[in-house]
C-alpha positions in Angstrom: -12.3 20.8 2.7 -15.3 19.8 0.6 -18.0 18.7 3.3 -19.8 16.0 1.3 -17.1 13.8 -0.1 -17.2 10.0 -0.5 -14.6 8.0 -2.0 -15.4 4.3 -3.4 -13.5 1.7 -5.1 -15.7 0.6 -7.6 -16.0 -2.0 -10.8 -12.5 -3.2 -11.9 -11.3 -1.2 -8.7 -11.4 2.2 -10.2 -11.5 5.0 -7.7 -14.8 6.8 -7.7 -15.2 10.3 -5.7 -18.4 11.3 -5.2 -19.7 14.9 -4.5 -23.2 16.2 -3.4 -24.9 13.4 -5.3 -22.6 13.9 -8.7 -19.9 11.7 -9.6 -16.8 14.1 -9.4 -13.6 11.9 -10.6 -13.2 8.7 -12.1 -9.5 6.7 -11.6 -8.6 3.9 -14.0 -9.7 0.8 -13.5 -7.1 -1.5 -12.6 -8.6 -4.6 -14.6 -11.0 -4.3 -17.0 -13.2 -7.5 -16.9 -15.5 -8.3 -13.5 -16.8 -11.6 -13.2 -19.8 -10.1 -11.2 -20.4 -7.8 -13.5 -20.1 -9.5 -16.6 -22.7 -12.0 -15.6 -25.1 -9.5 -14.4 -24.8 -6.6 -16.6 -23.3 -8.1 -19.8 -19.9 -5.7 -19.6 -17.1 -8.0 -21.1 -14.7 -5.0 -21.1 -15.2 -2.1 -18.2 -14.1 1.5 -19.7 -14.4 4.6 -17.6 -17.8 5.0 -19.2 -19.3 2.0 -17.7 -18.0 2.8 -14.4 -19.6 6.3 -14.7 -23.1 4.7 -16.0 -22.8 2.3 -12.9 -22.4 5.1 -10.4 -24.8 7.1 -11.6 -27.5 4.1 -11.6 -26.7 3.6 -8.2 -27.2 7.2 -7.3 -30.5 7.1 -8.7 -31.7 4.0 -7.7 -31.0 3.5 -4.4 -29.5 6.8 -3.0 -26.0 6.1 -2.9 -23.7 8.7 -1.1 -26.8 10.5 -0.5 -29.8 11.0 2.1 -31.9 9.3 -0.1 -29.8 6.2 0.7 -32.0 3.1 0.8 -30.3 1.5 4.2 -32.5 -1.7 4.3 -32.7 -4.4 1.7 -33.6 -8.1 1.0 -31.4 -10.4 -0.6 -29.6 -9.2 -3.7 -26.8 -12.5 -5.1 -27.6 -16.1 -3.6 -24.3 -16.0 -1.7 -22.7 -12.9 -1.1 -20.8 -11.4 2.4 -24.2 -10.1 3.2 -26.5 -12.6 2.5 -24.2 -14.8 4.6 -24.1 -12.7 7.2 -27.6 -11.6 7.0 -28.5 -15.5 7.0 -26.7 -16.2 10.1 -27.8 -12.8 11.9 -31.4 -14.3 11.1 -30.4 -17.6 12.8 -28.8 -16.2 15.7 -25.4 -17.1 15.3 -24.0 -14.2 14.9 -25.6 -10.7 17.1 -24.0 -8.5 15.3 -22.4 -6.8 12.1 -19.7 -4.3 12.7 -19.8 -3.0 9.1 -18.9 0.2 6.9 -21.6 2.5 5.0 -21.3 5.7 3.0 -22.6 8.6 4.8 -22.2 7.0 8.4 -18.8 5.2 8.6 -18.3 2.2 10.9 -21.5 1.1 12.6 -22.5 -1.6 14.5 -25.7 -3.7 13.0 -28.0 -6.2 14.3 -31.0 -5.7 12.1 -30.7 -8.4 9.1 -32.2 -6.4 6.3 -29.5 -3.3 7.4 -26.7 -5.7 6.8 -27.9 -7.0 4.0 -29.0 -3.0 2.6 -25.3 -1.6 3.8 -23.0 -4.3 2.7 -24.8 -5.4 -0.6 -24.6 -2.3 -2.4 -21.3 -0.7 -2.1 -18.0 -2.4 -2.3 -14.6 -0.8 -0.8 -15.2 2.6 0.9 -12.1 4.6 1.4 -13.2 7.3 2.4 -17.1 9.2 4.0 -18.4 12.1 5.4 -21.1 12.3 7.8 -24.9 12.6 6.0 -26.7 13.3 9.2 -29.9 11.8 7.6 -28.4 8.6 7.4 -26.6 8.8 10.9 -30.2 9.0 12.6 -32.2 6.4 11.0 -29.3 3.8 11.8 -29.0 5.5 15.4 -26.5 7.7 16.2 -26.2 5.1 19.5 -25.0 2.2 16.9 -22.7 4.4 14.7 -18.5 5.0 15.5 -18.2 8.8 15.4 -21.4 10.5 14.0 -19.3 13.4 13.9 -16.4 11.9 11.2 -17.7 8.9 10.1 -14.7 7.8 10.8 -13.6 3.9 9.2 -11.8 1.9 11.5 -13.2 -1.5 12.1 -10.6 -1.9 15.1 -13.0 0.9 17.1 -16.4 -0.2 16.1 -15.4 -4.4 18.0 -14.4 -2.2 20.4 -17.5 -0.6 20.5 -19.1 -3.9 20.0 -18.0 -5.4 23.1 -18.7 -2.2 25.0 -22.4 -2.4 23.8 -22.3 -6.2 25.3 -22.4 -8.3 22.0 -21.2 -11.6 22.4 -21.0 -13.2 18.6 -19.5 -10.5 16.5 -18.8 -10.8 13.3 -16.8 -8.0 11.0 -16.8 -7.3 7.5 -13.2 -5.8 6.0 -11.1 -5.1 3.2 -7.8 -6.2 3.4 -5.0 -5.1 5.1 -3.1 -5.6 8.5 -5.5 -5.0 10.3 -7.3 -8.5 10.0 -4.3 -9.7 11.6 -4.8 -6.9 14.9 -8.4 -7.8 15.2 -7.6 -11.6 15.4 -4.9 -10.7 18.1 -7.1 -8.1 20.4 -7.5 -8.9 23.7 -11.4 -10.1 23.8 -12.8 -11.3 26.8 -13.6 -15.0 26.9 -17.3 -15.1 26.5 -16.7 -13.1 23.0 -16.2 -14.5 19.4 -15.6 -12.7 16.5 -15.4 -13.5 13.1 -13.7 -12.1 10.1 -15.0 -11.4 6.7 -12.9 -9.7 4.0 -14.5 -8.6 0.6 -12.8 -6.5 -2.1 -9.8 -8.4 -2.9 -8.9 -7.7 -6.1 -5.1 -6.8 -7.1 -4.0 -7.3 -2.9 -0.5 -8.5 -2.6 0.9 -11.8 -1.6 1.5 -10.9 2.1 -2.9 -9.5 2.2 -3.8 -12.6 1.1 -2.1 -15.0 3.5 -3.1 -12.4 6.4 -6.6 -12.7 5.1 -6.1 -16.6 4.5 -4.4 -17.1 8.1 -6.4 -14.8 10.3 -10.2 -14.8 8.7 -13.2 -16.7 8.1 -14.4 -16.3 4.9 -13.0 -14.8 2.3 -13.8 -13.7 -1.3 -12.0 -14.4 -4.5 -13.2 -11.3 -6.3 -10.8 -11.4 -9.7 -7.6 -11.5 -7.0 -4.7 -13.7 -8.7 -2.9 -14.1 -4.9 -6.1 -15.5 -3.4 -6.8 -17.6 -6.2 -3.1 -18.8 -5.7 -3.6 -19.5 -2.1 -6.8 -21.7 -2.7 -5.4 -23.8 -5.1 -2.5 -24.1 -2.4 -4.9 -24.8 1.0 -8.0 -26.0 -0.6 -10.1 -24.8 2.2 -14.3 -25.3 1.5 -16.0 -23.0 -0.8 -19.0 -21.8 -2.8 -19.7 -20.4 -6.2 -18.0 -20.3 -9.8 -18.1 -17.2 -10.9 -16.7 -15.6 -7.3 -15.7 -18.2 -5.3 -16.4 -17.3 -1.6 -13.5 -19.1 0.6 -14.4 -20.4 4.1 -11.2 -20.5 5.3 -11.8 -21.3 8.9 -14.5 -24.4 10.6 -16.4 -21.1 11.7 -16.4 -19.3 8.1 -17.4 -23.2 6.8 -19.9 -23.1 9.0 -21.4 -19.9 8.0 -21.2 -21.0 4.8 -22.9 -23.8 4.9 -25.9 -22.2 7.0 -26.8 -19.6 4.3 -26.9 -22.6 2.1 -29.5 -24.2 3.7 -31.1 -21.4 4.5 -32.0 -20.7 0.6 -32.6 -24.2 -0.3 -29.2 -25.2 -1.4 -27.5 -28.1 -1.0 -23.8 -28.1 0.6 -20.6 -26.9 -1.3 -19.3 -29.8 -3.6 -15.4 -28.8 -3.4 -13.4 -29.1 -6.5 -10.1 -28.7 -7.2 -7.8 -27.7 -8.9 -10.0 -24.5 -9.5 -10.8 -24.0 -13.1 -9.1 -20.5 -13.2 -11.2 -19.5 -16.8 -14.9 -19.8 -15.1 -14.1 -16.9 -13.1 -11.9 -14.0 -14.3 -10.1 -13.9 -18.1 -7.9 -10.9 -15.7 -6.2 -11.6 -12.4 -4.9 -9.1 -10.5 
């Protein structure tokens, strides 16, 4: 087995393998317009090339899948996962991150810039491999298995409530298992608090797990969690990506990263207007 081997899902959800630094494979996108994307960098239609371009800026800017990794930033959108959660990490309502990084797996986080440096940059990781590097500036104390960089969110609350957090909060991508965090047994003087990024092209059933059993929630370009919204209305933020706080915590949340940049609260609107965000829903 290759020993340096990081798998992303990247712009228009392509699957991106990454291999000592190079870009290795490129899978097809599975839509080909990013709201994000398109507003940032101009790309109305995303081809293989413009994946491979993106990769390989990331590479060299800010060290992705490599020991050059950057691990600590400031803010990068206005609202974002990270700047949410980096926000309310700042205000002390959350203690901690339990979050996902290239090169170190599941780690536990309490240093605001680290969430915002981790979770801002890369979207869905499937797969990692340790970069020892990496592993020892985070701490090797803060990190699931230093050995595998193993993902599995499940572990690292675990290890979260081992370590004697109290206000946890988890960033995911969907699947079932937003539904067996919600249920683990935590001990009463614990809350923890569900995120879920990447959502683009989940099923029916993900969505209404994510819907039922989180807080917040992105849109991405995802057709079912459009759907949903339009169906529960819960608060949210932003045109272009809506971000869905589909619990009083999440709203909460929400809300506090607001103020914290100057904004003023959410002005909810519905029906959605489905053509500000994404001319392809998956």
């Amino acid at each position: 087995m290759h020993k340096d081997r990081h798998v992303i899902e990247a712009l228009g959800k392509a699957k991106v393998v990454i291999e000592d630094g190079l870009v290795t494979s490129i899978g097809e996108p599975v839509i080909d317009y990013c709201p994000i994307f398109a507003k940032y960098h101009n790309i109305q239609h995303i081809t293989g090339e413009d994946i491979r371009k993106n990769i390989e800026y990331r590479i060299e800017d800010f060290g992705m899948c490599t020991k050059n990794r950057q691990l600590r930033m400031k803010d990068m959108l206005s609202v974002g996962i990270s700047e949410i959660l980096r926000s309310n990490l700042k205000l002390g309502n959350i203690d901690c991150v339990v979050g996902a990084c290239e090169g170190i797996g599941t780690l536990i986080m309490d240093d605001a810039d680290l969430v915002q440096g981790v979770g801002g940059r890369v979207s869905g990781l499937v797969s990692t491999t340790p970069i020892p590097e990496l592993i020892e500036e985070v701490g090797k104390e803060n990190v699931l298995n230093p050995l595998t960089a193993e993902l599995n969110q499940l572990k690292g609350l675990e290890m979260a409530i081992d370590k004697g957090y109290k206000n946890i909060a988890i960033t995911l991508i969907p699947s079932p298992m937003i539904k067996e965090i919600r249920e683990y047994p935590i001990p009463d003087d614990v809350n923890v608090y569900l995120f879920v990024a990447h959502t683009t092209g989940i099923s029916e059933e993900l969505a209404a797990i994510a819907f039922d059993y989180a807080d917040i929630v992105t849109a991405c370009a995802s057709r079912e969690v459009i759907k949903l919204a339009q169906e529960r209305k819960p608060y949210y933020y932003g045109t272009a990506v809506p971000i869905f706080a589909v619990s009083v915590e999440g709203r909460k949340f929400l809300d506090a990263r607001l103020k914290d940049v100057g904004k003023s609260p959410s002005v909810n609107e519905y029906p959605l207007n489905e053509d500000n965000f994404a001319r392809k829903l998956l």
